[in-house]
Structure formats: structure tokens, C-alpha cells
C-alpha positions in Angstrom: -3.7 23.3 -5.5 -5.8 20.0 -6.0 -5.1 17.1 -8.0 -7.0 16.6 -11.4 -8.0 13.7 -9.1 -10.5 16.3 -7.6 -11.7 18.0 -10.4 -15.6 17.0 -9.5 -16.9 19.0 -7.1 -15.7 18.4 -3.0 -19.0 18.2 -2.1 -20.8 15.5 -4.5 -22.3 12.6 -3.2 -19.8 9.7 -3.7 -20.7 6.2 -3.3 -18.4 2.8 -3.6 -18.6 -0.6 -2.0 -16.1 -0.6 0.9 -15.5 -4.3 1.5 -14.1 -6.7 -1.2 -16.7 -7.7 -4.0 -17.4 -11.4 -2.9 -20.3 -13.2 -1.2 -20.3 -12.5 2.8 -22.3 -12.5 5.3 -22.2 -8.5 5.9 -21.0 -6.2 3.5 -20.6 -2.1 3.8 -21.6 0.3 1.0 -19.6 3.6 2.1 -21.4 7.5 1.0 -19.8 10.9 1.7 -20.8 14.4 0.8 -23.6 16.6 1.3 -26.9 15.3 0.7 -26.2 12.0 1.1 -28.2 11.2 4.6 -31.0 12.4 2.8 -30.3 10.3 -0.7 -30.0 6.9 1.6 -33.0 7.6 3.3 -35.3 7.4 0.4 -34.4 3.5 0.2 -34.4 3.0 4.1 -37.2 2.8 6.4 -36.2 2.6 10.3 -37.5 0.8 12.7 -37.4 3.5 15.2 -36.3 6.9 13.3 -34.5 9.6 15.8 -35.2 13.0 16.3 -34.9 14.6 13.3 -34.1 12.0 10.6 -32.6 11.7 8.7 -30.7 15.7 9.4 -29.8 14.7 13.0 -26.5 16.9 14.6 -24.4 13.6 15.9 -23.4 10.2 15.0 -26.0 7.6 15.4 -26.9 4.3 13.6 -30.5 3.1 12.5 -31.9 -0.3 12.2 -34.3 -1.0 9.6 -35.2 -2.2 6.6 -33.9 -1.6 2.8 -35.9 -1.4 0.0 -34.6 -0.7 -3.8 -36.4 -1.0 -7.6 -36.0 -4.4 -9.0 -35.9 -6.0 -5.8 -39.3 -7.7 -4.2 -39.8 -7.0 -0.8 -37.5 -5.7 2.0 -33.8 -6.5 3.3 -32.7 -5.9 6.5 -29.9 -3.7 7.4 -28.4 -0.8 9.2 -27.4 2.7 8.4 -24.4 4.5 10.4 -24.4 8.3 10.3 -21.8 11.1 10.5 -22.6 14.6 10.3 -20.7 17.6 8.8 -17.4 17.6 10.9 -17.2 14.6 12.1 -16.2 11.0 10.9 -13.6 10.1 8.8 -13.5 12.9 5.3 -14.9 15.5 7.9 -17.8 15.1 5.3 -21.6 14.3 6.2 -21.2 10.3 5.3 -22.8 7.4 5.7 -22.6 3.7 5.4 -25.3 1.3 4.8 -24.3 -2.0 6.2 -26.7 -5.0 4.7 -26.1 -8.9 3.7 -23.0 -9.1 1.3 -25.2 -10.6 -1.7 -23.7 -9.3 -5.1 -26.6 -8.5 -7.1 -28.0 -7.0 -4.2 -25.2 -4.7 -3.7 -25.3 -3.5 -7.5 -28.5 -2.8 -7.0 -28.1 -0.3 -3.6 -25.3 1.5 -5.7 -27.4 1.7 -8.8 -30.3 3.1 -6.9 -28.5 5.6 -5.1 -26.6 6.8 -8.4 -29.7 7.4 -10.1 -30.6 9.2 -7.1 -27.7 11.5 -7.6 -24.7 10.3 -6.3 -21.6 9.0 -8.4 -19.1 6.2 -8.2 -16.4 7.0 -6.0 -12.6 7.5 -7.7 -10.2 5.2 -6.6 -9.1 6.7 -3.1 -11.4 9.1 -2.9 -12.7 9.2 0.5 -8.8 9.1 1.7 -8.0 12.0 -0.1 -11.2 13.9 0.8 -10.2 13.1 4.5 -6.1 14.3 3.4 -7.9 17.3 2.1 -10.1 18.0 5.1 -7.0 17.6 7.3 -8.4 14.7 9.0 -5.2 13.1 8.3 -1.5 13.7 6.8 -0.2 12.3 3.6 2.2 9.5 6.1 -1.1 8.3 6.8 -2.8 8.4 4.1 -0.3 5.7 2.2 -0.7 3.6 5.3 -3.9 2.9 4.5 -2.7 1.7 1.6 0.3 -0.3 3.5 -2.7 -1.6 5.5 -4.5 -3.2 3.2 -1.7 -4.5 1.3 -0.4 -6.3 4.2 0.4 -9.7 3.6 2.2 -10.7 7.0 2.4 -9.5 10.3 5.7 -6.8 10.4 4.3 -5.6 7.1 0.8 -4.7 9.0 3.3 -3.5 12.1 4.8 -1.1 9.8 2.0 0.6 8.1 -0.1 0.6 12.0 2.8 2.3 13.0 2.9 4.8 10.2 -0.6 5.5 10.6 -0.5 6.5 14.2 2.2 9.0 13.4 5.3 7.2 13.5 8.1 9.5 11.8 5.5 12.3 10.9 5.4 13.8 14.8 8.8 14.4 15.1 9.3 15.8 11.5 6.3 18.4 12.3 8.4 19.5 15.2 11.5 20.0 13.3 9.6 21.9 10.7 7.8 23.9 13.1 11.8 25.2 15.0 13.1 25.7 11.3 10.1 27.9 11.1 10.4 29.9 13.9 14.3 30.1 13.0 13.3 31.2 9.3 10.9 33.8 11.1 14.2 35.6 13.4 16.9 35.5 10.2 13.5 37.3 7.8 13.1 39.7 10.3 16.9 40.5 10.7 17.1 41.2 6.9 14.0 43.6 7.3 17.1 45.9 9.6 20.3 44.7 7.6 20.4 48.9 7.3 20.5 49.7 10.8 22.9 46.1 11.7 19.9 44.7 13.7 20.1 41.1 14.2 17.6 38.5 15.9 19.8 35.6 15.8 23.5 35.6 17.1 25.8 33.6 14.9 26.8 31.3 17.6 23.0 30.6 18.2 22.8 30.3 14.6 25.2 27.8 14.6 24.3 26.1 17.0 20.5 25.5 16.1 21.6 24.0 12.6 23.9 21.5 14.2 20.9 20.4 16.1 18.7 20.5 13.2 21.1 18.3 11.2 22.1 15.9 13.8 18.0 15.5 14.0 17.4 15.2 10.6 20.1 12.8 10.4 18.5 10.2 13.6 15.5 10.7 11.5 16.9 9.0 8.7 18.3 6.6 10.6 15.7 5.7 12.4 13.7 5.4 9.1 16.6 3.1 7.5 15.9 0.5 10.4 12.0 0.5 9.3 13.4 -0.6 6.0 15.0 -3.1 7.1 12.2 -4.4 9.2 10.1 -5.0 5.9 9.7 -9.2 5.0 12.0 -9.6 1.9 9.4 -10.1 -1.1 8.3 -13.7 -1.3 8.3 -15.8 -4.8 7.4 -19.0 -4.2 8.2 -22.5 -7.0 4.6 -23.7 -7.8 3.7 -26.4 -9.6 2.8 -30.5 -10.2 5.0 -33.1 -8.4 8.1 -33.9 -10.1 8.7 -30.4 -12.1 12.4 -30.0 -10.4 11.1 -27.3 -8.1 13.2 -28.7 -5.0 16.0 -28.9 -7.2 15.5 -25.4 -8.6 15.2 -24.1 -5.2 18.6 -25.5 -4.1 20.1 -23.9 -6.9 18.5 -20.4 -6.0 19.2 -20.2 -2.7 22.6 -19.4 -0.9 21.6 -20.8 2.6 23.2 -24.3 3.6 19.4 -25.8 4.2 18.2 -27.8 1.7 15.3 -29.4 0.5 15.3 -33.2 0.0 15.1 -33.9 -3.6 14.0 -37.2 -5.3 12.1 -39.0 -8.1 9.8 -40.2 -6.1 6.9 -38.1 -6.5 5.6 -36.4 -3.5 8.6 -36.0 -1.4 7.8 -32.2 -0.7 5.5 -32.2 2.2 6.0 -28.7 3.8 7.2 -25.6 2.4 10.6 -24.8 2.8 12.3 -20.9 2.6 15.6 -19.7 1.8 17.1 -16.2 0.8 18.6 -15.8 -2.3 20.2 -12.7 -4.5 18.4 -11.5 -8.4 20.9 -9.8 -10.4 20.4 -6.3 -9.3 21.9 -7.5 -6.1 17.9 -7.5 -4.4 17.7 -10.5 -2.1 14.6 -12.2 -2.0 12.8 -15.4 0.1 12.2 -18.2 -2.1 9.3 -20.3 -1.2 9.5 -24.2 -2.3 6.1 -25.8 -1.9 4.6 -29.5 -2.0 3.2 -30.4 -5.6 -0.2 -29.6 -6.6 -2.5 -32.0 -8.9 -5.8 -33.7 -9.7 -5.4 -36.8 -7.9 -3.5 -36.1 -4.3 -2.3 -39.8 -3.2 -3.9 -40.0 0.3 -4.7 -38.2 3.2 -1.4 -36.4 3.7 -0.9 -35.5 0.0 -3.9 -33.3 0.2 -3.1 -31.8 3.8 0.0 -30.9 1.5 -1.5 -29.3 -1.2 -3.9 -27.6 0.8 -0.9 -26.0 2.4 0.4 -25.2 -0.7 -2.7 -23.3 -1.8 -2.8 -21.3 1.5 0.2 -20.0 0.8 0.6 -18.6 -2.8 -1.7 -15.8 -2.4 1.8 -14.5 0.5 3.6 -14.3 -2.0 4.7 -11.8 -4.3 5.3 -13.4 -7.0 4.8 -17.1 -8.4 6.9 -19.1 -10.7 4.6 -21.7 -12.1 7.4 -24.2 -12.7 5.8 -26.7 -15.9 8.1 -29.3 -17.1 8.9 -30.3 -20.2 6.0 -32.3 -21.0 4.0 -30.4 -18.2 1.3 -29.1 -20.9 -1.1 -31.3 -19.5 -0.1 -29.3 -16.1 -0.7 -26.2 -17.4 -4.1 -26.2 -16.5 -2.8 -26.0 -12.3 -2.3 -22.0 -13.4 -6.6 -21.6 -13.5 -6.7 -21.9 -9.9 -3.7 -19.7 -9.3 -4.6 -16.6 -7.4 -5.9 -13.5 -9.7 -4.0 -10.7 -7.5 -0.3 -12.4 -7.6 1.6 -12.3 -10.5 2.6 -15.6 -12.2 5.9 -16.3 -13.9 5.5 -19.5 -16.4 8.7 -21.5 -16.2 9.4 -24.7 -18.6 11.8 -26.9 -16.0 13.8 -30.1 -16.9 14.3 -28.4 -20.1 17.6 -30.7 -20.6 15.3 -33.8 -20.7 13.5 -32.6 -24.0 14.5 -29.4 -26.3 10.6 -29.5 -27.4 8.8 -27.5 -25.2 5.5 -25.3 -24.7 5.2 -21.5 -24.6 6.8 -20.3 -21.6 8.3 -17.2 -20.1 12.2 -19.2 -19.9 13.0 -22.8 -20.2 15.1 -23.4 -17.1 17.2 -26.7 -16.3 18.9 -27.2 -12.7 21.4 -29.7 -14.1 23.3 -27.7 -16.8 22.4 -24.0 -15.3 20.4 -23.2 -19.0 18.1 -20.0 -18.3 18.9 -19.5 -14.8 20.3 -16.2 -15.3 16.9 -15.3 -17.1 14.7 -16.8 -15.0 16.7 -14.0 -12.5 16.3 -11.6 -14.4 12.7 -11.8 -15.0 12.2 -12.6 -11.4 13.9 -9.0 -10.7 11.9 -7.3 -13.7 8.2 -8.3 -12.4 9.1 -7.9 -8.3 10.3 -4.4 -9.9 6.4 -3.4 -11.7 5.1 -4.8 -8.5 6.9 -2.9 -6.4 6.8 0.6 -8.6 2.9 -0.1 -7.9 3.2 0.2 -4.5 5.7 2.5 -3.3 5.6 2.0 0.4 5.4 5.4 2.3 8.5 5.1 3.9 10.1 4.8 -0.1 8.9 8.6 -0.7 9.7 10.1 3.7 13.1 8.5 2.9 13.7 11.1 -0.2 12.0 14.0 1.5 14.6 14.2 4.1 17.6 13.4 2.1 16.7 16.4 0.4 16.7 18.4 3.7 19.3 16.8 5.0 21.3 18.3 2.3 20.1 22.0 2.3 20.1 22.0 6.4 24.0 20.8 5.6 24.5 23.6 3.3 22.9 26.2 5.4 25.2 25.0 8.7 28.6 25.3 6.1 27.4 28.3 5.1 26.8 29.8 8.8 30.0 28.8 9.9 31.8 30.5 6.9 29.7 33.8 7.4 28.3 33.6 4.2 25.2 36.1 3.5 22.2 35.8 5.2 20.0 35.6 2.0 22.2 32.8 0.7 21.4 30.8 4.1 17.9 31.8 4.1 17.0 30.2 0.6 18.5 26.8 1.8 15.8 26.5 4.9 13.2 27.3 2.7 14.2 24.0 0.5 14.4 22.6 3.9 10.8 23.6 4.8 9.5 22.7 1.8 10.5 19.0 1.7 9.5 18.6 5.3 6.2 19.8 4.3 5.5 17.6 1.5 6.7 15.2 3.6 4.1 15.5 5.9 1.5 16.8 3.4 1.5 20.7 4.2 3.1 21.2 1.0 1.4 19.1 -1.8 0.9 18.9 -5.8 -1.2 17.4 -8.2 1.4 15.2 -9.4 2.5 14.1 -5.5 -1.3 13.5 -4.9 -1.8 11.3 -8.0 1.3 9.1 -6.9 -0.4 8.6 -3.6 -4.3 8.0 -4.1 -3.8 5.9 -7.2 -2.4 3.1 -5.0 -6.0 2.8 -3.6 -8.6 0.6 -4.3 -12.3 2.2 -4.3 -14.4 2.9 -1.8 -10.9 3.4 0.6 
């Protein structure tokens, strides 16, 4: 069954810019489906054409030239080739990699669209390659982990997920429950003439293994968890908001950060782990003050530190203080892709504020409990909107861990063979979606949404 995700044809001509829409030096416009070596070649002249062009039978890449409608004269670039089979969707693809100029870019697509390809979906080549059994649904969400990294064991996770990780040894488990399955189906096809393919020792015995498996599996999966980086929300704001203050008050580590009037006094960022109501800790991230005049040399090595940092996080509380309206304007800058919690601070200095999210104050404890909360309500969106992979594996084999427990009880009392049979096939089943034998619409659309296009 495919996902209403797929409901335009396999074999269109997609098209989508595969590396982020900004000004660079080289950028990649990405192309799968059938036709589309011929569509890209009606904008590219080669310097040197193979054998062929552009229908060659292997992968090969062409430099040349790039000419489109509206633009005067000709760009260099290059063109990289797959044929049918091969590459990454199994798909004939191509992608055209050229100068990383905006309106040059829009152009290319909107050439080759009028030509007869479409904008790609959001995912689309991923789940043409999931569909082409190029790879498995484990590594089709660690291309999203991948590109969501953010620090080094989150990238460690997802590399390892995409090479396999927990997927090999869950195939191999599927592929014995099989065989298993196979014996018991053909015993019941003799239940008449007492004719059985698996001794009920054996029987036992194969289940005990399966669930002692089943159960390192998760184990080993529960460590992964706990390798992932706590999610970061880091106090942002101008010098003198009470974020240092705040920070102590967040966190329940002994460290903590210096705190005084004079303006400044934050140089470096500090961390400390701290608990939101649900009970989820989290690393809070304190960070030097940010405004329009920095007050020498170190001030801005400060702030520039401060800057490279935010877009780590998960989440930012832009802490504003009472009379931080004129501050407000610090948020501009903040960056697009992290969300950004607007706090008033030193609320007990003045009861007139601005429009804010909560009105907190470090001295009397007013709003800290909502600040919390709406901490643990956005990290909660966030997270919902990108379920790592391991989130769904995890569920998957709780949910054969159960029916493999079942079908052992069951063995062991003698129960019916039918009875026993029907729990392996829940068994099978979740080990196939985990793995993506088994799929739905509604699994796929959980998945591929998570991508960005031209992925």
C-alpha cells in the first residue's frame, strides 16, 4: 500500500534544491525519475559529451556549461548522472551542480518545470529510495536525525542508525520467527494424522531465545536513549536582565554563575541540568549579554560567543526586563529555526510591564512555575516534530516483546497451537514495520513529513 504521499505517479520527473536556500559558492539542484537526463540536457551543453549522451548505461559526470531563459549568456557547471538501478531512489537521477546564486537557482528549477518536471514533496526522494528498497524505514528517519544534528553524539546516533545499527539484528530475529511460524503452519496442515514439525521442548526452547533476544534488543536500544544530549534552552538576552540569577534558580547543580550589577559580568556560557514539571531534565544554557554597544574588545568576543551558540539550542528564553522594551528589538536577530520564549524578568522591580509570554522574578519565585511549564510545553511541539527513530523501534518491539511473552506462556502451558500461532504473527508484524517490510500510509506520512525538500 503507498502513502497519499505517493499519489503522483513513481515515475515523474521530480525536481528540488538539495542544499539550504542561501548564497554559496556551489549549490546542488537534485532530479529523479524517468526522463530526466534527457529534460537537463536541453539546458546543458558539455564540454566533452560521452558516448551516447545524454542515455549513457553507467554513472558519469559532465562538465559544461548552463544556459536557461531569462538569463544572458552561459554559467558554468557540472551534471552527475545515474541510470535506472543505480544511485540513490534506484531511479534514473541527476544533479546539476552550479554557483549557489538564488535567482539563478529559481531560474534552473523553473526552466526544468516548464520542461516537465514538478517540485519535489517534502521527502520525496527518501521515500522513492524506501520504496525502491534502496534503504529501510531505520534509515530513512536517520536522514532526518542527520540533518537535524546539532552536536556531535546526536550526529553519532543517527550515523549509526543509518549504517544499520538495531535494524540487522532485528531482520535476523524476524527472519528465525519466520522459519518457526513456517514448521508450527505446516504442523496444523496434519493436526488429523498427529504430525508435528516442531517438538514442544524445541518449541520452548526457541521462544525463550527469541524473548531473551528481543529483550537485549531493547536494552541495548534504552542505552541509545540515554546517549542523546539533554535538549538545550539557553537565557538570552541584554546585560543586566537577571539571567545569571534565573539560571541559579533553574538549575539543581552546586555550580553557579557569578551574579552582579555590574553589567557585563557574564563572559562565557555556563550549563547546568535542571528538571521541568513533567519530571524532563533539561541543560540550561546561561550566556554573556547581547547589545548595540559591546564595551570593548572582550565584550564583543562575548557576544559573539553568545550568538554562535543560540542556534544549539532547542529552545531560547529571550529574557527582557522590566523596562527591556527598548531590548526587545535583540529578538530580530534571533535565529529563525529555534523557537523563542519571551520572558519579562525583574518583574518585582516594576508591576508595569510589556507583552510577554510570563513575567518571571528570581527574588520572590513569581512565574517560575510557568515559565516551567511553558518551557516543557514548546520542548514538547518541538520534540512531537521530530520523533527520533529510535522513539518509534522502541514501541515496535515492546509490542513483540509482549506477544513473543505470550506465545512462550502459552507453549509451556500446552495451550493450542492456533492460539500460539496468532501471537508470532503480531510478533512478525511489528518487527516488520519496524524495519519497513510491513508499512502504511499513515506510518509513511509520520516518517517522510519530518523531511525537508529535495532530501
Amino acid at each position: 500500500m503507498l502513502s497519499s504521499r505517493t499519489s503522483h505517479a513513481l515515475e515523474d520527473i521530480i525536481v528540488a534544491l538539495a542544499t539550504p536556500a542561501e548564497p554559496s559558492e556551489r549549490a546542488v539542484i537534485r532530479l529523479g525519475g524517468t526522463g530526466c537526463h534527457c529534460l537537463i540536457s536541453t539546458l546543458f551543453r558539455p564540454q566533452i559529451a560521452p558516448q551516447g549522451w545524454p542515455n549513457v548505461a553507467k554513472r558519469h559526470w559532465v562538465e559544461g556549461t548552463l544556459s536557461v531563459p531569462g538569463l544572458f549568456g552561459w554559467v558554468p557547471c557540472s551534471i552527475h548522472f545515474w541510470p535506472h538501478g543505480t544511485g540513490y531512489t534506484r531511479q534514473e537521477a541527476a544533479e546539476l551542480h552550479c554557483v549557489g546564486s538564488l535567482p539563478l537557482l529559481d531560474l534552473v528549477i523553473q526552466s526544468l518545470v516548464a520542461g516537465g518536471a514538478r517540485p519535489a514533496q517534502p521527502g520525496e526522494f527518501s521515500l522513492r529510495a524506501f520504496l525502491s528498497g534502496s534503504i529501510d524505514l531505520s534509515q530513512a528517519e536517520a536522514v532526518v536525525a542527520i540533518s537535524k544534528a546539532k552536536q556531535p553524539a546526536e550526529l553519532a546516533l543517527a550515523m549509526e542508525q543509518l549504517a544499520g545499527g538495531i535494524r540487522h539484528p532485528a531482520e535476523e530475529l524476524r527472519r528465525e520467527l519466520l522459519d518457526l511460524l513456517a514448521d508450527l503452519e505446516a504442523g496444523l496442515d496434519f493436526a488429523e494424522e498427529d504430525i508435528s514439525f516442531v517438538e514442544s521442548k524445541r518449541l520452548i526452547l526457541s521462544l525463550g531465545s527469541f524473548l531473551a533476544q528481543i529483550i537485549n534488543l531493547r536494552r541495548r536500544m534504552r542505552e541509545k536513549d540515554t546517549q542523546a544530549p539533554l535538549p538545550r534552552v539557553a537565557l538570552a538576552g541584554p546585560p543586566n536582565a537577571g539571567k545569571s540569577t534565573l539560571f541559579n534558580l533553574l538549575i539543581s547543580s552546586p555550580s553557579q554563575a557569578i551574579v552582579s550589577d555590574i553589567p557585563g559580568t557574564t563572559r562565557d556560557w555556563l550549563e547546568g541540568i535542571g528538571s521541568l514539571p513533567c519530571g524532563t531534565k533539561v541543560t540550561w544554557m546561561d550566556t554573556a549579554g547581547l547589545s548595540d554597544s559591546p564595551m570593548g574588545e572582550l565584550d564583543i568576543v562575548s557576544q559573539n560567543a553568545t550568538w554562535s551558540l543560540l542556534p544549539k539550542a532547542d529552545l531560547i528564553v529571550a529574557c527582557l526586563p522590566w523596562n527591556g522594551i527598548a531590548s526587545a528589538k535583540l529578538l530580530k536577530p534571533m535565529p529563525g529555526e529555534i523557537p523563542v520564549l519571551v520572558v519579562q524578568t525583574l518583574a518585582d522591580l516594576n508591576q508595569d510591564g510589556f507583552t510577554s509570554e510570563a513575567r518571571v522574578s528570581s527574588h520572590t519565585g513569581e512565574g517560575i512555575g510557568l515559565l516551567k511549564s511553558k518551557v516543557s510545553e514548546m520542548l514538547k511541539v518541538n520534540a512531537e516534530a521530530n520523533i527520533p527513530p529510535l522513539a518509534r523501534c522502541q514501541a515496535q518491539l515492546e509490542q513483540a516483546e509482549g506477544a513473543i511473552r505470550r506465545a512462550h506462556r502459552q507453549a509451556v502451558e500446552d495451550d493450542p497451537i492456533e492460539v500460539l500461532v496468532l501471537e508470532l504473527r503480531v510478533a512478525l508484524d511489528a518487527l516488520g514495520e519496524m524495519t519497513g517490510v510491513l508499512y502504511t500510509d499513515d506510518l509513511l506520512d509520520r516518517v517522510f513529513t519530518r523531511f525537508c525538500i529535495g532530501k
